[in-house]
C-alpha positions in Angstrom: 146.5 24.4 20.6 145.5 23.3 17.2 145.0 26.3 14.7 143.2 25.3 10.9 143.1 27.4 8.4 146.3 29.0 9.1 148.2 29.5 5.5 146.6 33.3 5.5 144.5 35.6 6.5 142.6 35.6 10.0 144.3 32.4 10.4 147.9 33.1 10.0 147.3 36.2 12.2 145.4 34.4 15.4 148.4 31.9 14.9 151.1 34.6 15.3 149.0 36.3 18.1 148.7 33.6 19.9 152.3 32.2 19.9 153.2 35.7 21.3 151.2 35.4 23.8 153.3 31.7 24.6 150.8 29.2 23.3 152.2 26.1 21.8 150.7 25.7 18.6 149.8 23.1 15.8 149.1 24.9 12.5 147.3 23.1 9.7 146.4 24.1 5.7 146.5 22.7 2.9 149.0 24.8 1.1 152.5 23.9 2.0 154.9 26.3 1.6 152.7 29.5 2.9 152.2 26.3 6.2 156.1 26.1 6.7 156.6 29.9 6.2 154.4 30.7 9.0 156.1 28.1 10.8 159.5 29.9 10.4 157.9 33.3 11.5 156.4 32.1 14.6 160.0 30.4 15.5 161.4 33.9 15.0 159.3 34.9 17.7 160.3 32.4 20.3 157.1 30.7 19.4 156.8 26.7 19.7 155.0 25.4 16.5 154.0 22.1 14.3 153.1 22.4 10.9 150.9 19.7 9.8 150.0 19.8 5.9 146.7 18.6 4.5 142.8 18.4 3.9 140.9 19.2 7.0 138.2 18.1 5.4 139.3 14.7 5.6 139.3 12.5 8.3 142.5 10.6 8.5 143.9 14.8 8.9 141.8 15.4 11.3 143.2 12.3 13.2 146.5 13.4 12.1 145.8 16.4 14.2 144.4 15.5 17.5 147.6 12.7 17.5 150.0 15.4 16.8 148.9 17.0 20.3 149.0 13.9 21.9 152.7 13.1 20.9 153.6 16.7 21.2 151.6 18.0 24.2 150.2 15.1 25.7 146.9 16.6 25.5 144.6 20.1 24.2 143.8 23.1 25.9 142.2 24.9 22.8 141.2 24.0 18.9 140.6 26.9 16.9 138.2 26.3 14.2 139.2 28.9 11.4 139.1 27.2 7.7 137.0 28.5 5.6 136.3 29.0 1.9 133.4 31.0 0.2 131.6 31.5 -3.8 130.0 34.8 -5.0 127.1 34.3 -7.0 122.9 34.5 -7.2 121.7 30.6 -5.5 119.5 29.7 -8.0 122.7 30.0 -10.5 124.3 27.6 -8.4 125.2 23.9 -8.0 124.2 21.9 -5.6 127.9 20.7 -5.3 128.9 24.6 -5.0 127.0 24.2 -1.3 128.0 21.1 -0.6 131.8 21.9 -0.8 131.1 24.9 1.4 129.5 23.1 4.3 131.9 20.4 4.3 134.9 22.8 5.0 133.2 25.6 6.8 130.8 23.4 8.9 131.3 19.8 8.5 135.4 19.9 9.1 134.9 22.4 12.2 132.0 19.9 13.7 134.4 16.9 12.9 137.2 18.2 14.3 135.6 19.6 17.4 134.0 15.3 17.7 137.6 14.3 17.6 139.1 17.2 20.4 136.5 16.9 22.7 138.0 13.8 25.3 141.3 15.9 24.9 139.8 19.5 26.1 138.0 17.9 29.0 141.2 17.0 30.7 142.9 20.2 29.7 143.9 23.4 31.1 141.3 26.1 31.0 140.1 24.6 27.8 138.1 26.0 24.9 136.9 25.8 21.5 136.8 28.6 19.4 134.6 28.9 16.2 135.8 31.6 13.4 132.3 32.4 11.9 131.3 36.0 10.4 128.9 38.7 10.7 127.1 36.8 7.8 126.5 34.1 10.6 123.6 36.8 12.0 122.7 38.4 9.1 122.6 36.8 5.5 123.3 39.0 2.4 122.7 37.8 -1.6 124.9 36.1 -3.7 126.7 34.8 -0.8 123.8 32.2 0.1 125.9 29.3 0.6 128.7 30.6 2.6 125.2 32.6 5.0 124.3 29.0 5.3 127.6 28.0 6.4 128.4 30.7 9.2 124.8 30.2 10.1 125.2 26.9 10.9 128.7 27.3 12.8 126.7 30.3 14.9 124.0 27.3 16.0 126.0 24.4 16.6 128.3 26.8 18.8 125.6 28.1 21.0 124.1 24.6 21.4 127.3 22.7 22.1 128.5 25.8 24.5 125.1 24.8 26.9 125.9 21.2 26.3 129.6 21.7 27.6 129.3 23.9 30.9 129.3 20.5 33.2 133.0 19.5 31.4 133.6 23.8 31.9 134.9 23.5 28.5 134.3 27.2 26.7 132.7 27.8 23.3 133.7 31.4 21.2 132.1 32.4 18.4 134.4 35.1 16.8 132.6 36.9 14.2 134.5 39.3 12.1 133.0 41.4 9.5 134.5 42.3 6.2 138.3 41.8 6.5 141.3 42.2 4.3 141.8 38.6 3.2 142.1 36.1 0.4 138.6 34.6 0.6 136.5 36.6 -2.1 139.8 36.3 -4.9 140.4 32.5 -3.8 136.2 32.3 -3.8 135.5 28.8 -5.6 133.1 30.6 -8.0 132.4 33.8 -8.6 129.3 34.6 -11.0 128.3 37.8 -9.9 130.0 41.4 -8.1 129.4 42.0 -4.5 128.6 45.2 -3.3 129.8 44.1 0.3 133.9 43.4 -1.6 133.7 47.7 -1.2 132.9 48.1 2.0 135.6 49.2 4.6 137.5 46.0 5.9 139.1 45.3 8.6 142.7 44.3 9.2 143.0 40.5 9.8 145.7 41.9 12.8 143.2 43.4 14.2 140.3 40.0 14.3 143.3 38.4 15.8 144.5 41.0 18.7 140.0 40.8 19.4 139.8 37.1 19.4 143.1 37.0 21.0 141.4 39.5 23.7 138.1 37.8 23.6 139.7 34.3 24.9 141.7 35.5 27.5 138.2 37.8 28.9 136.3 34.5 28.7 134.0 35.9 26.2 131.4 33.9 24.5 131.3 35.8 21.4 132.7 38.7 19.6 131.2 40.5 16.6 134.1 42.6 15.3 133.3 45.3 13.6 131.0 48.8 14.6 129.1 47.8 11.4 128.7 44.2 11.6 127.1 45.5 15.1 124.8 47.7 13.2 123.7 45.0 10.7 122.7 42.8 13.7 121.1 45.6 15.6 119.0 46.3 13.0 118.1 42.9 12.1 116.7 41.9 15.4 115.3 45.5 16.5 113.6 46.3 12.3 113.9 43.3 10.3 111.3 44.8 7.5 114.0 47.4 7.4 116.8 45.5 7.6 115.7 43.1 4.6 115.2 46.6 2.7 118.4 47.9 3.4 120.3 44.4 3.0 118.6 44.0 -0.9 119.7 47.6 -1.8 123.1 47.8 -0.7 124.8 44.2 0.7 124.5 42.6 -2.5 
């Protein structure tokens, strides 16, 4: 199983999850030391792990990766997408390189990677692909227009490749968490603007991981975490004129 993304966060957690529950795991990020510190955690558990430091937004890592499970497990049985990075701020503020940088690690690297995995996870066992995407992946809020984009994307190439993929039986998860206790607003790229949303109840990232955890063993085809990401997605489809009210006043 190859894990991105996993130097914090929802990432380090679904990694720890997961090697309790026995998977043999490839971990990639870009920052070293928090990379080999997981590494050494997961080992403390019994867990089988590979570190592999770098870019996932560049291809020769990406390669790196899908060899690494090769030499180490002659094959894949499951790619968790997970990196991602976000920016706080009003669009028409913005740079266009501000999106651009966005998309290539939230959507472009998971895309990529999933390209490179996919003649691996038809031959393997019970395989799957799952996408770490966000309640902002149904419903978009302001100053976090890029990032909407991002999850939004992630939420339609998932769905379509998950159809594409039931002749290989190859599943597709969508995990989508709402607001969690991580690094990703403080470590945002730019931040121009407050957000409303930072104040808003959060969830453990413990507790994404135990659900997604939960959510691939079940089969599921997508999870949305929280009780109020469930509300914000309810309302959206059932009252959108009062969902774009509500959103303006209070999720920016």
């Amino acid at each position: 199983m190859i894990v991105s993304g996993a130097s914090s966060g929802i990432g380090r957690e679904l990694a720890l999850e997961l090697a309790r529950q026995r998977a043999r795991l490839i971990i990639t990020a870009r920052r070293e030391d928090r990379l080999r510190a997981l590494a050494d955690d997961i080992r403390s558990i019994g867990g089988e792990v590979w570190p592999v430091v770098g870019d996932i937004t560049e291809p020769a890592h990406r390669q790196r990766l899908v060899d690494e499970a090769v030499a180490r497990f002659d094959g894949l049985d499951a790619l968790v997408n997970n990196a991602g990075i976000s920016a706080i701020g009003m669009f028409v503020d913005a740079s266009a390189e501000r999106l651009r940088q966005i998309m290539e690690v939230n959507f472009f690297s998971a895309v990529e990677m999933t390209r490179l995995a996919l003649p691996l996870l038809r031959d393997g066992n019970r395989p799957i692909i799952v996408n770490v995407s966000s309640v902002l992946g149904h419903r978009a809020i302001p100053k976090k227009t890029e990032y909407c984009a991002s999850k939004f994307a992630l939420h339609g190439f998932s769905d379509a490749l998950r159809a594409e993929l039931v002749k290989d039986k190859i599943d597709v998860l969508l995990v989508s968490p709402g607001s969690t206790s991580t690094e990703i607003f403080d470590r945002a790229i730019e931040k121009t603007d407050k957000l409303n949303w930072e104040r808003w109840p959060k969830m453990s990232p413990q507790k994404v991981a135990r659900k997604a955890v939960r959510a691939i063993q079940k089969g599921k085809q997508e999870v949305i975490m929280s009780a109020m990401g469930k509300f914000i997605v309810c309302l959206d489809r059932g009252v959108p004129r009062l969902a774009n009210r509500w959103i303006a006043k209070f999720g920016g």
